[in-house]
N, C-alpha and C positions, 0 to 999 in steps of 0.2 A: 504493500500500500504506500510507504512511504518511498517507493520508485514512481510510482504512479503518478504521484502528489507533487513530488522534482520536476518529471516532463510537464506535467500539466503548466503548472508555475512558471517556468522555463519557457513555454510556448507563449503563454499567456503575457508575459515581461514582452520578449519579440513583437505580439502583434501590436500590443498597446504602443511600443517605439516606434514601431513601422507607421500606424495612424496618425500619427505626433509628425513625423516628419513628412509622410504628404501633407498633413494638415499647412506646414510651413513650405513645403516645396509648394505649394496654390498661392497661398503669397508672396512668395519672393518670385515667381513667375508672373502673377500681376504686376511684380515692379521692378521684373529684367533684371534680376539677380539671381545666382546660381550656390549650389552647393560649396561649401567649404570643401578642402580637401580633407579635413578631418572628420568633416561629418559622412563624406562619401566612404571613409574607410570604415567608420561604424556603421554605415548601411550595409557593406562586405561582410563583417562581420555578424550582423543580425542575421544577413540573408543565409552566409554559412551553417552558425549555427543552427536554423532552423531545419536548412535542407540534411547535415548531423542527424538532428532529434527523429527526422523523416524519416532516414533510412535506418536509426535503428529499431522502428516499427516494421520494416519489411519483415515476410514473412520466413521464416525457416521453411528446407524444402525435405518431404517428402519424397521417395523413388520407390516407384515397384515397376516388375520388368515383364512387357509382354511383344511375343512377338508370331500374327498370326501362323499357324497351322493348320493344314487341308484336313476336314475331320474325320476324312476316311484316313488319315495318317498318324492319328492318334488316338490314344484310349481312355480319355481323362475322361468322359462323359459329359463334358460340355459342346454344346454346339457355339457355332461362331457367335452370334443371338444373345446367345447367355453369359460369353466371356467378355463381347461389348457392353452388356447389361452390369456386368458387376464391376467392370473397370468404372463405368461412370458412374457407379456406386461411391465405388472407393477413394474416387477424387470428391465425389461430394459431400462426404463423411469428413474426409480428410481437412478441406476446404473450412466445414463449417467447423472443424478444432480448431480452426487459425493458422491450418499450416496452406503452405503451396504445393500443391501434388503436380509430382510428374512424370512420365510415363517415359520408359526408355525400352528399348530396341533393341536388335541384333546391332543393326550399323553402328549403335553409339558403343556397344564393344568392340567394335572393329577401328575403331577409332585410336585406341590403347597402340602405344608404339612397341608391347612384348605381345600384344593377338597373335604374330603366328606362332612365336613361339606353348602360347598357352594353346593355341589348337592341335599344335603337333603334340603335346604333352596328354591333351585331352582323347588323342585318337587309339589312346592305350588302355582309358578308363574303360570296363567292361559294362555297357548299356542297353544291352539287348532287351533284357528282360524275358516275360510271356510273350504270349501272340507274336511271337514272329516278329520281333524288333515292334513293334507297333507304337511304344512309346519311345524309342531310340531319339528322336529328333526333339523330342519334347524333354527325354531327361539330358541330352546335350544343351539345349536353353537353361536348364537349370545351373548348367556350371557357368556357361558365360554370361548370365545375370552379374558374377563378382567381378568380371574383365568391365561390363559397362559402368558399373560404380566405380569403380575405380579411374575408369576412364573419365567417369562425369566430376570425377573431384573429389567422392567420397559423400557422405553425411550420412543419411537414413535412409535407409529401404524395409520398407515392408512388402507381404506379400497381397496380392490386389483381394485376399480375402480378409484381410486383417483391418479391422476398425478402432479405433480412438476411443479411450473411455475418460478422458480429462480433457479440455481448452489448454494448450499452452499457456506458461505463466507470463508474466511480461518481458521477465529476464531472457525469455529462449527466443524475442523477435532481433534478428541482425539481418544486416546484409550481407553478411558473407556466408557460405555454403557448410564452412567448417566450425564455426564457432559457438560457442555454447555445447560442444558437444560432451556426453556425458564420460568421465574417467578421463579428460584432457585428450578425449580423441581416439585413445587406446579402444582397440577392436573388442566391441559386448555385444552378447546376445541375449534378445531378452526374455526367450522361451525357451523351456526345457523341459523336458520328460518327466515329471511327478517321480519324487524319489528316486531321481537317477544327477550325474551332472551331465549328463548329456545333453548339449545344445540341439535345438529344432531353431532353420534356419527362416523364419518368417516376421522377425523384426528385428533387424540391425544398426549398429552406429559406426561409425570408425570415418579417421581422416584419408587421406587420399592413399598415404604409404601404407594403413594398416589394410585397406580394400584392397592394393596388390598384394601386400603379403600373402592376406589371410584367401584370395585365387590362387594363386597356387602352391600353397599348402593344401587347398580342398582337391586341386587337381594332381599333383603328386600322391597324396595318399589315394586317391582312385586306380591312378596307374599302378600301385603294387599291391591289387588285388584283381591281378587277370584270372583267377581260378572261381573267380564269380560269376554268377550269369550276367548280375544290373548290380553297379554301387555307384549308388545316386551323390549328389553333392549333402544329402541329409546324413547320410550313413558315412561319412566323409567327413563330414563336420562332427560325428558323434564318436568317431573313432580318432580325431585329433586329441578328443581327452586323454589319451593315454601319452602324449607328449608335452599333454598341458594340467600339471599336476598342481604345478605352483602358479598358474594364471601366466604361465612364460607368452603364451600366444595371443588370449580373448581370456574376456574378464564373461560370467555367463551369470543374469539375474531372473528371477522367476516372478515376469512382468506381465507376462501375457497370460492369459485365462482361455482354456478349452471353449471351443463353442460348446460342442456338448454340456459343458458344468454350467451353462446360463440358458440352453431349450430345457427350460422345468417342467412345460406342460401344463402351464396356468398363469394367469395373468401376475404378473409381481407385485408384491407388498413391499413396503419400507423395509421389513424386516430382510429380505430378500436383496437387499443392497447390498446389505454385509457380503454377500457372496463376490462379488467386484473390488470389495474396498481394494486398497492399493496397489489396481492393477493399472497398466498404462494404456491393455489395448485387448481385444476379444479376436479369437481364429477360429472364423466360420471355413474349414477345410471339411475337406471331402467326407473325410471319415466323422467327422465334427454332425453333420447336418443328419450324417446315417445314423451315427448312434443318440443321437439326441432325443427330446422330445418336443415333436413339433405343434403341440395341440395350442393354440393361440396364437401361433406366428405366421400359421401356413396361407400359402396361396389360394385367391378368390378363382379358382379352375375349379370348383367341385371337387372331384376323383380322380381328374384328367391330369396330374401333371405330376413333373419328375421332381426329384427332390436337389440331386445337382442343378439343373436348371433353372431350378426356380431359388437357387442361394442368394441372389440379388433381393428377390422381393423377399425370402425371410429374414434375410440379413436386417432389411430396412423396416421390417416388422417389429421385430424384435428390440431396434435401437430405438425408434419412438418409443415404444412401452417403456422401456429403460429408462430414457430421457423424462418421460412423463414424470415417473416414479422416482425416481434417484437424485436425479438432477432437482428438481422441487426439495427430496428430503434435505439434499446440501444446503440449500438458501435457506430451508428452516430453522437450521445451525441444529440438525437432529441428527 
């Protein structure tokens, strides 16, 4: 509050000077006189200031990585439909916490000046899987999601299922891509496997150096397990713990909350909050929306619809009721 209270004050001092000197630039204009050079260097000076205070309200950026796939080419059980549907979820989620969401690509890893090096590394990972390679192309996107962050600069990425369960604070708006970042930038994860330290890779921090690092350490460890059918970048990231005993690599905090642990299958009470308390963000995944209960969130199709597909409109179900409930209990100081 007492940041708030600075800018406020701060902005407020500026415009009042700024009024003050048109008010006197009208008159000394009626009578063909000009600004002092001192007064023009305090104009400089307000005007900086101000554009300062401006930008450090810009927003912190958000990143999750998508880049389409033929859906006969893949097995995720989404159609194109429903992966546009929840992306523009997820920026609008994202959006109204106060962050800037942004969507990156294939190209924006190819941008990274060690991509081929990290694709020849990656062409040793074992991705096949079932069906007949069917997800092969899909769990390849999975690994060069960490070459386009890294290539974008670094900050946060989530994944386009993952939603915000706080508003940033004031201290987290800057203009620059890296700052504010949590542990001074050091590579964290903020999901992990219930009673395990194993990272789940669906909301991350880190600066530019630690999103290269922490590429190809995920794609290194793939490459020395060719006796595998599929080792995803998840299985990759959970088997680094065994190198990261003392936090040497990623710091890992238990931030994110199951989608599954918030479909209850009835509409939320205050008391039901508690289930959220001090988590950063909710993971409506695949297996999330299957084992869940979806009895108050689901889709107005009758009978008629899938449950992947329809993650967009439960997702956005779900976080109203939340928002209704939770969000009101906070303001009541309950």
């Amino acid at each position: 509050m007492k940041r708030k209270s600075k800018l406020f004050l701060i902005r407020l001092a500026n415009i009042v000077l700024l009024i003050s000197f048109v008010i006197v630039n009208l008159r000394r204009a009626k009578s063909g006189l000009s600004f002092t050079s001192n007064e023009e260097r305090l104009l400089s000076v307000i005007k900086r200031e101000d554009d300062l205070q401006t930008d450090k309200r810009q927003r912190p950026v958000i990143h999750t990585f998508f880049h389409h796939i033929d859906p006969s080419k893949k097995g995720t059980g989404m159609s194109k439909k429903s992966d546009e549907e929840l992306i523009a979820t997820w920026m609008e989620e994202w959006s109204k916490a106060g962050w800037d969401p942004v969507v990156l690509n294939l190209e924006d890893a190819k941008k990274h000046p060690r991509y081929n090096e990290f694709v020849k590394t990656l062409e040793n990972v074992p991705l096949m899987g079932g069906n007949n390679g069917l997800n092969k192309v899909y769990n390849q996107l999975c690994f060069l999601r960490w070459m386009a962050m890294a290539a974008a600069g670094g900050g946060w990425m989530s994944d386009y299922d993952v939603i915000p369960l706080r508003h940033i604070e004031e201290e987290e708006y800057s203009n620059h891509n890296n700052a504010f970042l949590p542990n001074d930038g050091f590579f964290t994860v903020y999901s992990v496997v219930r009673g395990t330290d194993q990272g789940v890779p669906c909301l991350m921090s880190g600066s530019t150096e630690e999103w290269e690092k922490m590429a190809f350490k995920i794609v290194e460890n793939g490459a020395t397990h060719p006796e595998e059918l599929m080792w995803s970048d998840m299985f990759a990231l959970m088997d680094l713990r065994h190198q990261n005993l003392q936090n040497e690599l990623f710091i890992y905090e238990d931030k994110v909350i199951p989608g599954q642990d918030v479909l209850l299958g009835h509409y939320w009470s205050k008391e039901d909050c508690t289930t959220t308390k001090n988590y950063r963000a909710v993971h409506f995944s695949h297996h999330a929306v299957k084992a869940g209960n979806l009895i108050g969130v689901e889709p107005e199709h009758g009978d008629d619809w899938d449950k992947l597909n329809a993650r967009s409109e439960i997702l956005q179900n779900w976080h109203r009721m939340w928002k209704q409930v939770c969000e009101e209990t906070k303001e009541d100081g309950n």
